[in-house]
C-alpha positions in Angstrom: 0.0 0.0 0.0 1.4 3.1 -0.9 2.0 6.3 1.6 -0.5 8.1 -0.5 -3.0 5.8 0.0 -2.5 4.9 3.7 -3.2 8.5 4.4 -6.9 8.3 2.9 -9.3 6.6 6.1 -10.3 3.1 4.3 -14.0 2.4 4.6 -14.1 1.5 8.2 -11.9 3.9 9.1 -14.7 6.0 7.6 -17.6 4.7 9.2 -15.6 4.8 12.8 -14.9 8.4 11.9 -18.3 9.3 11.2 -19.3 7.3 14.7 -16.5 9.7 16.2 -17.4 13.3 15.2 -21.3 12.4 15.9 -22.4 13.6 12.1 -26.0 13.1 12.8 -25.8 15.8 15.3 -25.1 18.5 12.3 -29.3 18.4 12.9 -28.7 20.9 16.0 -26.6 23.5 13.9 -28.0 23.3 10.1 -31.4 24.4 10.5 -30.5 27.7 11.7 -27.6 28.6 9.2 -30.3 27.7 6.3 -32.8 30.3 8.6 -29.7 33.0 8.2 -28.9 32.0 4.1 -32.8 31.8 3.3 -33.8 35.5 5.1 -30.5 37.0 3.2 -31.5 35.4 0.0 -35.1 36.8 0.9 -34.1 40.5 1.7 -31.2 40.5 -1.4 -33.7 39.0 -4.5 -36.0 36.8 -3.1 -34.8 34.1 -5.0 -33.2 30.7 -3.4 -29.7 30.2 -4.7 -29.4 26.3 -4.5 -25.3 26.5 -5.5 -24.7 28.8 -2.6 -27.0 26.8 -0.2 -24.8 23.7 -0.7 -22.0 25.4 -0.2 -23.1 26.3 3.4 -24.0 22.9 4.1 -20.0 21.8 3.4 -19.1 24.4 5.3 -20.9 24.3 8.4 -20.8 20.1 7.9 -16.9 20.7 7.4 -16.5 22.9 9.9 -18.4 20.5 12.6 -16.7 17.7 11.6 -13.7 18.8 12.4 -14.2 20.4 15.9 -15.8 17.3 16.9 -13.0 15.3 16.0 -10.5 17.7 17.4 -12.0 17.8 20.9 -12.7 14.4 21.0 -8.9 13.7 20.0 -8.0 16.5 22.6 -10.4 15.4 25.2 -9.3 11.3 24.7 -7.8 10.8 28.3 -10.6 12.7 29.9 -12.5 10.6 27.8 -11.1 7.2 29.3 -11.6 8.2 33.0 -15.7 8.7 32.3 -17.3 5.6 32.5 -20.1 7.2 30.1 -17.4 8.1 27.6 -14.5 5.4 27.3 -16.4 3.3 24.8 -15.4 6.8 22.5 -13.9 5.3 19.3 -10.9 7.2 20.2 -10.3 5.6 23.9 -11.2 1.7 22.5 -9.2 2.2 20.0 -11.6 1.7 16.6 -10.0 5.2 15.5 -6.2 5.9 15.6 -5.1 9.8 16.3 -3.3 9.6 13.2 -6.3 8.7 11.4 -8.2 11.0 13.6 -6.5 14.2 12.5 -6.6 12.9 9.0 -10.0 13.2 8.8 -9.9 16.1 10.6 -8.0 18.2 8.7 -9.5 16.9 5.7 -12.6 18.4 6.6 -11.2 21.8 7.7 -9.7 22.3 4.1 -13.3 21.4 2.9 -14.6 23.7 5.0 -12.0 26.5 3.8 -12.4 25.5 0.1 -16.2 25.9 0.6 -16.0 29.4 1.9 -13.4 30.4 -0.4 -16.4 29.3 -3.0 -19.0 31.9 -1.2 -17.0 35.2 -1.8 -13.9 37.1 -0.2 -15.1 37.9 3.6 -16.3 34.4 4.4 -12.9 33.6 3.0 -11.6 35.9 5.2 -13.3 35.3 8.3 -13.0 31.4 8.1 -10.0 31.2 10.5 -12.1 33.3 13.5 -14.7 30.4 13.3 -11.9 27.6 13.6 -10.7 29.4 16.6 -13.2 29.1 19.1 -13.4 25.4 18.1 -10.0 24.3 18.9 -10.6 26.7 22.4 -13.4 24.7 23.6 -12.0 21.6 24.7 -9.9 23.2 26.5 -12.1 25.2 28.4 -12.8 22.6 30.9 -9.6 22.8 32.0 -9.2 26.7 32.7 -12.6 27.6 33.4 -16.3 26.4 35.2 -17.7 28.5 32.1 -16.9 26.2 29.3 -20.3 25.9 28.0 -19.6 30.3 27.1 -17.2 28.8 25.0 -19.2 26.2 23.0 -21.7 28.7 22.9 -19.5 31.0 21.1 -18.6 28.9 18.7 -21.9 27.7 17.8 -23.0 31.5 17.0 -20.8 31.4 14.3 -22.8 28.9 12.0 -25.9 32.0 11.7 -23.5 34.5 11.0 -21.4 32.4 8.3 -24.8 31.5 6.3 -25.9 35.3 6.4 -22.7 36.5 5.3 -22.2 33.5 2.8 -25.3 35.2 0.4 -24.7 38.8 1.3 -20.8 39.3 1.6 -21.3 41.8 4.3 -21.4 42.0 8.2 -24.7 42.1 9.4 -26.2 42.4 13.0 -29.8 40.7 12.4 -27.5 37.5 11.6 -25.6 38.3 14.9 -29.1 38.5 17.1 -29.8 35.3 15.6 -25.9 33.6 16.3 -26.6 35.1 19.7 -29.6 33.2 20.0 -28.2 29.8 18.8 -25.3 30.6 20.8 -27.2 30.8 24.2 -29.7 28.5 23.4 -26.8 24.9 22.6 -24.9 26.5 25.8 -27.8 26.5 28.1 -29.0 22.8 27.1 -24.8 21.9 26.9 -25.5 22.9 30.8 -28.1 20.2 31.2 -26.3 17.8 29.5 -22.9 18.2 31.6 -25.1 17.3 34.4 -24.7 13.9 33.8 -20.7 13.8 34.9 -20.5 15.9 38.1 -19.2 13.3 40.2 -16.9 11.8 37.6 -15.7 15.4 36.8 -15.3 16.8 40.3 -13.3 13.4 40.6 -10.5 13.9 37.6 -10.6 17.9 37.7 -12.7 19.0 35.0 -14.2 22.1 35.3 -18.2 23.1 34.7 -20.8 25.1 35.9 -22.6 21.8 37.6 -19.2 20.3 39.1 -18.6 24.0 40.3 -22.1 25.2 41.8 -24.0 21.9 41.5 -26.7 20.7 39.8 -29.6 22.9 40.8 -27.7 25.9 39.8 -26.9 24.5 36.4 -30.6 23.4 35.4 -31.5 27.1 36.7 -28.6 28.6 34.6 -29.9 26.8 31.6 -33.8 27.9 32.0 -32.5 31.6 32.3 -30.8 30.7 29.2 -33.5 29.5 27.3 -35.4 32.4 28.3 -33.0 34.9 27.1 -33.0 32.8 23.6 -36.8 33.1 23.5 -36.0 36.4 24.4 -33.5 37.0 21.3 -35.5 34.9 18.7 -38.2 37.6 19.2 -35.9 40.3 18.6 -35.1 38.4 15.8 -38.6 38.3 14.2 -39.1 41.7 14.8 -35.9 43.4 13.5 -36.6 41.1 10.1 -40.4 41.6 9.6 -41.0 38.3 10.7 -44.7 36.9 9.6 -47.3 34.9 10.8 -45.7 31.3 10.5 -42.4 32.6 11.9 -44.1 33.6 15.3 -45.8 30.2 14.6 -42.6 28.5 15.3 -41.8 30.9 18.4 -44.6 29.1 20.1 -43.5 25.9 19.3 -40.0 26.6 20.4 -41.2 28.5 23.6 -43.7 25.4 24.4 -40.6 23.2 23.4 -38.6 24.5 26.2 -41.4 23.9 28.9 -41.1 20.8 27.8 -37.8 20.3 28.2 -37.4 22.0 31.7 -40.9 19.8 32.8 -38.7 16.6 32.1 -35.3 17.9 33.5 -35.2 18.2 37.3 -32.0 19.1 39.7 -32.9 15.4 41.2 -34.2 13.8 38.2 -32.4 13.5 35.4 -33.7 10.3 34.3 -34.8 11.7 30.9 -31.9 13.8 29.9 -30.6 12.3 27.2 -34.6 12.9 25.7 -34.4 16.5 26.4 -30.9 16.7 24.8 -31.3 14.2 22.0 -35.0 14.9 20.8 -36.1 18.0 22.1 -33.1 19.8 21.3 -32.8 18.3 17.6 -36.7 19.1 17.2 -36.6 23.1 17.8 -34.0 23.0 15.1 -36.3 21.5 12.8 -39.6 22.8 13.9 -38.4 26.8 13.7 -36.6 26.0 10.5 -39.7 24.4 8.8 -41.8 28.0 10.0 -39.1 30.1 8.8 -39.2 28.5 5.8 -42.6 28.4 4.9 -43.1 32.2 6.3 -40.4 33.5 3.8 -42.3 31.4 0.9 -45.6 32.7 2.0 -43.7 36.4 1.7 -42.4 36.0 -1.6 -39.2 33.7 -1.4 -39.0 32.3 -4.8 -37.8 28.3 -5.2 
């Protein structure tokens, strides 16, 4: 086998990487970069630009992909002292670090090709979004606050698709990065719940290992309330219709939902506020967008 070829993940290698870097999960981040691309097609022409759309789907896919595969590569002896993470392909050894950063670098130069495709600034402004990526992992091991971090990262993927169709800096895309921002770090505070003792044990930092559980579930409802909060600003600032405040609701009722099922002392169902709930306001708001730009004149 030549060198060449060795450095290209063979099929399993593949499917072990996909495993690793969660690629289902783009579900959480997609729907609201297509919100940002759609309303910027919408206020520019009102037509949908298909080519462009794709390429924000590489990008934010690419970009994903790889800061999921760097923090788990970075994160890999944490990893192995967590009971509810050493069966990570990284710790059982299915994936190889070598083969790891392979795929992770490949998808960073997908990413940058992909925004190098869109026009200058996204270009441009590629390496800011890598940076808060590679920061997060270690976060847990400088501050309780590392959820801030993942938060700001995740902002990015609104402001990317906005500026990917209009080439320019614009702040309803930030409200609406804000809002993602806020809304994956308050539910990343649920979900870090789950490893207080194991974290307090090892010396990983968090908001729950920290102040406890109560004051993490509490930090993530005021969260959720000042994303609610920001999604309305949102709608207003962009003329939002009828089937956009539609999906408000939904969201809103969403997150009683998920703070009904989520108790300091109970988190039996966590993973189902995390997993479904989560991955369904991503879907449900994008679907109302969607339909209330059509209904206002987006063309197909």
């Amino acid at each position: 086998m030549s060198s060449a070829s060795a450095a290209i993940p063979q099929p399993g290698r593949t499917k072990a990487f996909l495993r690793l870097v969660m690629i289902e999960h783009s579900v959480f981040a997609l729907p609201f970069a297509y919100i940002a691309s759609l309303t910027a097609m919408y206020e520019w022409d009102r037509i949908i630009h298909w080519g462009r759309l794709l390429l924000v789907t590489v990008c934010m896919v690419g970009l994903r992909t790889f800061a999921m595969a760097v923090n788990r590569i970075i994160d890999r002896e944490i990893d192995a002292r967590n009971p509810r993470t050493a069966h990570r392909e990284l710790v059982t050894g299915a994936m190889s670090v070598r083969h790891a950063w392979t795929g992770a670098l490949i998808a960073l130069v997908i990413f940058l090709g992909a925004a190098a495709l869109l026009n200058p600034l996204c270009l441009a402004l590629a390496p800011v979004a890598v940076i808060p990526m590679v920061i997060y992992p270690y976060g847990k091991r400088f501050t309780n606050f590392p959820q801030a971090i993942l938060g700001l990262a995740q902002s990015m993927g609104p402001i990317g698709g906005w500026l990917a169709i209009s080439g320019s800096w614009n702040w309803e895309a930030v409200i609406l990065g804000l809002a993602v921002g806020v809304w994956i770090g308050g539910f990343d505070l649920i979900y870090a719940c789950q490893d207080v003792e194991t974290d307090r044990e090892i010396g990983v930092l968090s908001v729950p290992a920290r102040f406890g559980i109560p004051a993490a579930i509490w930090g993530a409802r005021a969260c959720h309330t000042i994303t609610t909060a920001l999604f309305v600003w949102y709608a207003v600032v962009t003329g939002a219709g009828v089937f956009f405040w539609f999906g408000l609701l939904v969201v809103a009722g969403a997150f009683l939902y998920e703070h009904s099922i989520v108790r300091p002392h109970d988190l039996s169902r966590l993973n189902r506020a995390f997993f479904s709930v989560n991955g369904f306001i991503g879907i449900a708001l994008f679907v109302c967008a969607l339909l209330d730009l059509l209904v206002r004149g987006l063309t197909v």
